[in-house]
C-alpha positions as YAML, in Angstrom:
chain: A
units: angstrom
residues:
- id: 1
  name: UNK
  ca: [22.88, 50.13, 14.97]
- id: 2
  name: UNK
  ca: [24.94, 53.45, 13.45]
- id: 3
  name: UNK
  ca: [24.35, 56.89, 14.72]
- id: 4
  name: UNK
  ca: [26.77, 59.67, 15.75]
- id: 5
  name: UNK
  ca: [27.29, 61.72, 18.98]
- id: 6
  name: UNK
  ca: [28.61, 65.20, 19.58]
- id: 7
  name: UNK
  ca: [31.45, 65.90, 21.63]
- id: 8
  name: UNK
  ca: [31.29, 69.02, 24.01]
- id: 9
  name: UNK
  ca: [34.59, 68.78, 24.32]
- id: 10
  name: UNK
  ca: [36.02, 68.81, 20.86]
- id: 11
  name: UNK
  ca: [32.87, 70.57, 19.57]
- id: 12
  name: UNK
  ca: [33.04, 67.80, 16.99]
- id: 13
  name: UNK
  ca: [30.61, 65.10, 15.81]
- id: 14
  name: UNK
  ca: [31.97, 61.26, 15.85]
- id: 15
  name: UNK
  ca: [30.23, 58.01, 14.78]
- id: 16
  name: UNK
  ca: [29.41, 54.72, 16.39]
- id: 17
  name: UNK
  ca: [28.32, 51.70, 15.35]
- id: 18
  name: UNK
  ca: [26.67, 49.24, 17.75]
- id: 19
  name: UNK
  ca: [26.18, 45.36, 17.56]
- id: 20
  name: UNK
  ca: [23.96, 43.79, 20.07]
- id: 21
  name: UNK
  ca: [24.09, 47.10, 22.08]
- id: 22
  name: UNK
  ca: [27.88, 46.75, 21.98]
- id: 23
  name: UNK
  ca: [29.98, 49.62, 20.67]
- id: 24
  name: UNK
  ca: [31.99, 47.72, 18.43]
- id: 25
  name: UNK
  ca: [33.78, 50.35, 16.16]
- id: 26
  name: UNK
  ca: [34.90, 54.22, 16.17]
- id: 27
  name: UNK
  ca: [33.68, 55.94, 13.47]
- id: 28
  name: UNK
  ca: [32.66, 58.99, 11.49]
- id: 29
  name: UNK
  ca: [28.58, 60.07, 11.85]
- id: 30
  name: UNK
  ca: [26.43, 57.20, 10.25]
- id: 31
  name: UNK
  ca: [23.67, 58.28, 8.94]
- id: 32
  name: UNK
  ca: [22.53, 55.15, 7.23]
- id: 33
  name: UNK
  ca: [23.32, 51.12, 7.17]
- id: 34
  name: UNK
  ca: [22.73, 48.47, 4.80]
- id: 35
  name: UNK
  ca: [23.61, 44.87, 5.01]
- id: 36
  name: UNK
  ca: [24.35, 42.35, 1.56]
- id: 37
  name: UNK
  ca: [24.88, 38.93, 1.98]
- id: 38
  name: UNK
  ca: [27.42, 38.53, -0.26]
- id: 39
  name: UNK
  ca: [28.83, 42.21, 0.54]
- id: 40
  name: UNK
  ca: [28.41, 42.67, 3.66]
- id: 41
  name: UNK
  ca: [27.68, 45.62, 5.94]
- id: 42
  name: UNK
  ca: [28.24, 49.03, 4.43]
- id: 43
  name: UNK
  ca: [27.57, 52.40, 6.07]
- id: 44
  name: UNK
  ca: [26.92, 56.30, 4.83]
- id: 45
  name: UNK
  ca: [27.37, 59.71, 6.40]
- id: 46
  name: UNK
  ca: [29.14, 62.69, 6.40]
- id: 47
  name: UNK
  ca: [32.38, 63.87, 8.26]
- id: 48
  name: UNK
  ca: [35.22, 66.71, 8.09]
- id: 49
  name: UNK
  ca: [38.78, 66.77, 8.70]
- id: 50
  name: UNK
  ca: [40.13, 68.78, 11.65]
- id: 51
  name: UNK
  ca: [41.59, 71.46, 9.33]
- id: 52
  name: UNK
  ca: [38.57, 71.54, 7.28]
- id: 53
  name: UNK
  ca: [34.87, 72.15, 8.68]
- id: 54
  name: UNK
  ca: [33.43, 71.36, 5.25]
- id: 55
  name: UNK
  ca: [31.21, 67.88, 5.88]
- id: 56
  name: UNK
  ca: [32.40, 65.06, 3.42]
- id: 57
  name: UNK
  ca: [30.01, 62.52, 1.94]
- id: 58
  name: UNK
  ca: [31.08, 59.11, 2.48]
- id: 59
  name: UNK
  ca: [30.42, 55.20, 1.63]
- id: 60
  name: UNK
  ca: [32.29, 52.42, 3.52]
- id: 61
  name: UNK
  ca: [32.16, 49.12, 4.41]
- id: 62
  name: UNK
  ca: [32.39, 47.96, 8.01]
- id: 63
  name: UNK
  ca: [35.86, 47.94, 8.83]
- id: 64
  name: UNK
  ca: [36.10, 51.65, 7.18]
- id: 65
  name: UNK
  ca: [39.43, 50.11, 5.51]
- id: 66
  name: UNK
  ca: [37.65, 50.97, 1.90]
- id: 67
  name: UNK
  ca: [35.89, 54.04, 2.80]
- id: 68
  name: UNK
  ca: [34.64, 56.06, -0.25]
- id: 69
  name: UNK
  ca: [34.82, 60.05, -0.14]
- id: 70
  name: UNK
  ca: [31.51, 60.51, -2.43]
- id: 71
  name: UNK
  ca: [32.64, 64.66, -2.25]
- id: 72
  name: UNK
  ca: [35.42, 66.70, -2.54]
- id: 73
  name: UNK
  ca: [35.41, 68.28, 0.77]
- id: 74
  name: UNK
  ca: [34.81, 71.84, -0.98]
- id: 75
  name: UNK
  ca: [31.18, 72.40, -0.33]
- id: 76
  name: UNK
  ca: [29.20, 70.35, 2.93]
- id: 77
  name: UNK
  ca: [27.77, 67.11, 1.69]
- id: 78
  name: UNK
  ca: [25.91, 64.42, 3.03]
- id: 79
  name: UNK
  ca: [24.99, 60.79, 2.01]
- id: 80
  name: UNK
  ca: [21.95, 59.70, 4.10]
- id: 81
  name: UNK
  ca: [20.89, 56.09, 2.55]
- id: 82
  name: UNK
  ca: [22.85, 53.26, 1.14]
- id: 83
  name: UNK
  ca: [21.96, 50.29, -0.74]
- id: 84
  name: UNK
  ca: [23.58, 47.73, -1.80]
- id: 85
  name: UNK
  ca: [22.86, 45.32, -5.15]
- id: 86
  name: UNK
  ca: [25.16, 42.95, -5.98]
- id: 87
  name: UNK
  ca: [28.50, 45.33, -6.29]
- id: 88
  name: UNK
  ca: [26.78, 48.19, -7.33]
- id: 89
  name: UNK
  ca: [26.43, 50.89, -4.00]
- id: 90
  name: UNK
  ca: [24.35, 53.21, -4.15]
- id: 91
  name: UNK
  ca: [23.86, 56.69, -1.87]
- id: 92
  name: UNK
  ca: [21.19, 59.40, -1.68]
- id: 93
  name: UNK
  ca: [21.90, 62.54, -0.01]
- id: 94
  name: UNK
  ca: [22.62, 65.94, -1.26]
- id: 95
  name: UNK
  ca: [25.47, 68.41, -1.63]
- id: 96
  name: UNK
  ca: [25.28, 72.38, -1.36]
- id: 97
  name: UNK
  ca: [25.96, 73.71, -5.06]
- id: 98
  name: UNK
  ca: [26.69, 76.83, -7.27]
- id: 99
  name: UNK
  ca: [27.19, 80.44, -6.32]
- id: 100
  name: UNK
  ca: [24.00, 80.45, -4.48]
- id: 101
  name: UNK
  ca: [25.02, 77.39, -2.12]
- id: 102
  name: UNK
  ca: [21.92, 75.88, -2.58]
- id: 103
  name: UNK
  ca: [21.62, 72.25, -0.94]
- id: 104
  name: UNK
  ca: [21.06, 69.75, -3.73]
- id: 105
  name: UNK
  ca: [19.83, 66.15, -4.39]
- id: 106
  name: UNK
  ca: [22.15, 63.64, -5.09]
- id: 107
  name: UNK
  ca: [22.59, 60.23, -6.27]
- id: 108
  name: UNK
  ca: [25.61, 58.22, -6.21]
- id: 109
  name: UNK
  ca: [26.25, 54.80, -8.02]
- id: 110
  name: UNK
  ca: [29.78, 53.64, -7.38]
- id: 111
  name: UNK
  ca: [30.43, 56.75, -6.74]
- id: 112
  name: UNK
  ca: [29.33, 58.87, -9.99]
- id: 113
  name: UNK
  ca: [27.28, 61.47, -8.84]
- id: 114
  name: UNK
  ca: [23.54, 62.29, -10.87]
- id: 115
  name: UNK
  ca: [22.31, 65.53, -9.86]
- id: 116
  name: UNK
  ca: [18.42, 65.12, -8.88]
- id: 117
  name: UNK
  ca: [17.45, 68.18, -7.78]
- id: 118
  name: UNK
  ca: [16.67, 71.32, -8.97]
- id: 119
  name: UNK
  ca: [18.82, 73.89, -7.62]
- id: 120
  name: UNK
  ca: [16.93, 77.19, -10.02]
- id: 121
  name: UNK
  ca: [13.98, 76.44, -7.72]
- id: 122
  name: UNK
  ca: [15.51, 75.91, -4.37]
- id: 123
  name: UNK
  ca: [17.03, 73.26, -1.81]
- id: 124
  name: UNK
  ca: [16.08, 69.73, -2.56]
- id: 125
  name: UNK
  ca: [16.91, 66.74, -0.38]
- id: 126
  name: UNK
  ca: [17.31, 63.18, -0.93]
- id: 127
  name: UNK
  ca: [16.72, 60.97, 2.42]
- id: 128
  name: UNK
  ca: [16.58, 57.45, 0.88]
- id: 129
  name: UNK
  ca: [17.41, 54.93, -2.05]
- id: 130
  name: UNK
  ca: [15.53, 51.93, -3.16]
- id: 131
  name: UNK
  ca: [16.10, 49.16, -6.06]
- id: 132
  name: UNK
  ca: [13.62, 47.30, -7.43]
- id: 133
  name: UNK
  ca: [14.47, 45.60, -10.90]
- id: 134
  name: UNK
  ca: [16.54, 47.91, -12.98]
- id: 135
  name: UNK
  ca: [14.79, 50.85, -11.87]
- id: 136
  name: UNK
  ca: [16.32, 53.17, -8.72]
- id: 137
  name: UNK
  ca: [13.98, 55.22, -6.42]
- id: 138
  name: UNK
  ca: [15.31, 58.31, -4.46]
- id: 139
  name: UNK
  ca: [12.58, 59.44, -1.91]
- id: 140
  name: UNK
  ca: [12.83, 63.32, -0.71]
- id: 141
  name: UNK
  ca: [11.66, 66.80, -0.96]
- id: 142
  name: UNK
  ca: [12.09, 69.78, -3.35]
- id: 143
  name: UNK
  ca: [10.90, 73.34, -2.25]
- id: 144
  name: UNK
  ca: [9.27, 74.83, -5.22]
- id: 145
  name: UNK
  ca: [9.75, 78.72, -4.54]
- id: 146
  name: UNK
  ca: [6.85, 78.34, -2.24]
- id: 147
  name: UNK
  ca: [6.79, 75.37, -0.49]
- id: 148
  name: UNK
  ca: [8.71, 71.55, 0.11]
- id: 149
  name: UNK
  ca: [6.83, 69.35, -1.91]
- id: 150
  name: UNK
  ca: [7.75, 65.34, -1.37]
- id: 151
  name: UNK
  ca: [9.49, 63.92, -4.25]
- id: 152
  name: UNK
  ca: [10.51, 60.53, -5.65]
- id: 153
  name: UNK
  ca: [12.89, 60.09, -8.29]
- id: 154
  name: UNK
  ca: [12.54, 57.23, -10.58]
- id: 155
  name: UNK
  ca: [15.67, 56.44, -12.83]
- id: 156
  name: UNK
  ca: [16.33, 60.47, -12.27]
- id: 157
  name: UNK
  ca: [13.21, 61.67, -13.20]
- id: 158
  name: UNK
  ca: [10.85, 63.59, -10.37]
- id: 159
  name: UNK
  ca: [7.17, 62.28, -8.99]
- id: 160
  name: UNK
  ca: [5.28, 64.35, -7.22]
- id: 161
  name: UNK
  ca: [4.46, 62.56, -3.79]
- id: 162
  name: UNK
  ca: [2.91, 66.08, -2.65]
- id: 163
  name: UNK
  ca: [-0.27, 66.20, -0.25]
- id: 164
  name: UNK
  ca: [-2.16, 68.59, -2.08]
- id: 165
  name: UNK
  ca: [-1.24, 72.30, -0.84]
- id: 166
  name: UNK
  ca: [0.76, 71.61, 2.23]
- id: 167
  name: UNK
  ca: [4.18, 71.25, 2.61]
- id: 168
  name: UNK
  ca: [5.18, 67.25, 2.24]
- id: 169
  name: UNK
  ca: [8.61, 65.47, 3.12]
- id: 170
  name: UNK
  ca: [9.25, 61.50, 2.09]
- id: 171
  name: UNK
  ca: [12.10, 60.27, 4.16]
- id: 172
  name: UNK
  ca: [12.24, 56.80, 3.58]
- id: 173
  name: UNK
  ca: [11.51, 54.43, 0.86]
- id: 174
  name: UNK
  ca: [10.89, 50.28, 0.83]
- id: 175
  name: UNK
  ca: [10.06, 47.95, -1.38]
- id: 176
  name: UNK
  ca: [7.97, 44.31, -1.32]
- id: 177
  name: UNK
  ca: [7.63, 42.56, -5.01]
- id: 178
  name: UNK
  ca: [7.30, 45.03, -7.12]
- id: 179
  name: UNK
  ca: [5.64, 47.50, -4.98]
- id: 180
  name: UNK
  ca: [7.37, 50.78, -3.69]
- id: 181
  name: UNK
  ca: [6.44, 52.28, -0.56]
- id: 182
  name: UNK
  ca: [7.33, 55.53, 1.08]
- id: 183
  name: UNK
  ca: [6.59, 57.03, 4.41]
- id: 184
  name: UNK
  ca: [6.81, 60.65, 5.54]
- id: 185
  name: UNK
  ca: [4.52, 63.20, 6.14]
- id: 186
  name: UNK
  ca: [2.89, 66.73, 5.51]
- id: 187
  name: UNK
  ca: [2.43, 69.56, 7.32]
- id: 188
  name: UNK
  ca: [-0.84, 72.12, 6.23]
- id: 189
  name: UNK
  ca: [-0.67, 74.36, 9.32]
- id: 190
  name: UNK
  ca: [-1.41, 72.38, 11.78]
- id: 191
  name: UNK
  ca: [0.06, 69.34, 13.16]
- id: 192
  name: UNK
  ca: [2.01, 67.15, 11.29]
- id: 193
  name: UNK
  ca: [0.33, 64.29, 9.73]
- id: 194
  name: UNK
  ca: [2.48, 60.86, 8.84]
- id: 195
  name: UNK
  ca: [1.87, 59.35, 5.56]
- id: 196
  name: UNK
  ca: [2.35, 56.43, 4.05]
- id: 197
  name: UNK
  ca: [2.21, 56.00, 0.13]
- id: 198
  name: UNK
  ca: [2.06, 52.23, -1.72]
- id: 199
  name: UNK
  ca: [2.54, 52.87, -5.34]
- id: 200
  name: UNK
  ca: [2.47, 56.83, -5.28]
- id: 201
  name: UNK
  ca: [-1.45, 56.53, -3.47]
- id: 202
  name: UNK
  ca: [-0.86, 57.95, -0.03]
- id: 203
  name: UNK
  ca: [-2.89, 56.73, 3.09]
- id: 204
  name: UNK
  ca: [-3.13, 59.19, 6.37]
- id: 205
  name: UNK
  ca: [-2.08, 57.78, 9.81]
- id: 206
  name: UNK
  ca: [-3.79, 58.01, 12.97]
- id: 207
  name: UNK
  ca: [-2.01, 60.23, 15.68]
- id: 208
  name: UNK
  ca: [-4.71, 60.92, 17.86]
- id: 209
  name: UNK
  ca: [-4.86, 64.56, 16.82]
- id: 210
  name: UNK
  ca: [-1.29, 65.04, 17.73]
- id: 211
  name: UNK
  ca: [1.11, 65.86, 15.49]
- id: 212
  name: UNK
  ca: [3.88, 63.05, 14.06]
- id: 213
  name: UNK
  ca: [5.81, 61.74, 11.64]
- id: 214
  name: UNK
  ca: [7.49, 59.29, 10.09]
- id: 215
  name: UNK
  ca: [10.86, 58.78, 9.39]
- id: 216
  name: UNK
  ca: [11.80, 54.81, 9.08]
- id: 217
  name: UNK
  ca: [9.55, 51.84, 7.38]
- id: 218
  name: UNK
  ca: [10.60, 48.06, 7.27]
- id: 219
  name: UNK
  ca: [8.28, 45.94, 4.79]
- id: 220
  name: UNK
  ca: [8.57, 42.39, 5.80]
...
């Protein structure tokens, strides 16, 4: 299990990984694991040096002892999914850009950056990154001038995952065969309703007239 804490003390964020409920490892924030049999257990986040408070996106592998800076560390970045194929590592997150410092989808592959979002129209985020065959999936959101629409990016190129007029956010993508699925939710004025999508067709989920969402899936 990764996650981060904040210290009161330092007024700084720090990471932790746990195994098996032990704290086995210091760390920066992790924001996202991903295990490879043949690579082993890589992580993602963001962190910033204690003469610099601009947040650095990052890639690393367990022991942090080949820990890739994704950033420069002159605008606040963020990598908030891995996955791993084979020895290719990929990140989704997003990176504040241009004169406007609008935050901006981003993918990563080895560490060269594709720009996904649209920064003209206004922040985008990127909250997760799927593989299936040759073709790579981003899951996120895009505001449109208006309003967030949910996105997915296939091979760099935007769906529209949006829930008619309300706002809609995809956080997390999975995939079983050659099916993608996506969960999130969307928010019409009211309380928020979690969605799941199979193949871009989304299906409501019951809350009980409370409002949710959804932020993790797991297809088994």
């Amino acid at each position: 299990v990764g996650g981060y804490n904040f210290d009161v003390n330092t007024e700084r964020y720090g990471g932790y990984l746990w195994l098996n409920g032990e704290k086995v490892v210091d760390a920066p924030p992790i924001l996202s694991l991903c295990y490879n049999e043949g690579e082993g257990l890589y992580v993602s986040g963001g962190y910033h040096e204690e003469d610099n408070p601009i947040t650095t996106a990052f890639v690393s592998q367990f022991n942090f002892e080949t820990s890739t800076n994704l950033t420069d560390g002159t605008s606040n970045a963020w990598a908030f999914d891995v996955f791993v194929d084979g020895s290719d590592v990929y990140a989704a997150g997003s990176e504040v850009i241009g004169n406007l410092e609008v935050e901006t989808a981003k993918l990563w592959l080895n560490g060269e950056e594709t720009i996904l979002g649209d920064d003209q129209q206004g922040f985008s985020y990127a909250r997760s990154v799927e593989v299936i065959g040759s073709d790579v999936y981003v899951g996120g959101f895009q505001h449109n001038g208006i309003r967030y629409e949910g996105r997915v990016w296939k091979n760099g190129e935007p769906i529209d995952y949006s829930i008619g007029a309300a706002y809609t956010y995809v956080y997390d993508l999975a995939a079983s065969g050659e099916s993608l699925y996506a969960a999130g939710y969307f928010w019409n004025g009211g309380p928020n309703i979690p969605v799941l999508w199979k193949d871009g067709v989304s299906t409501e989920l019951e809350t009980n007239d409370n409002s949710g969402k959804v932020l993790g899936l797991f297809v088994k």
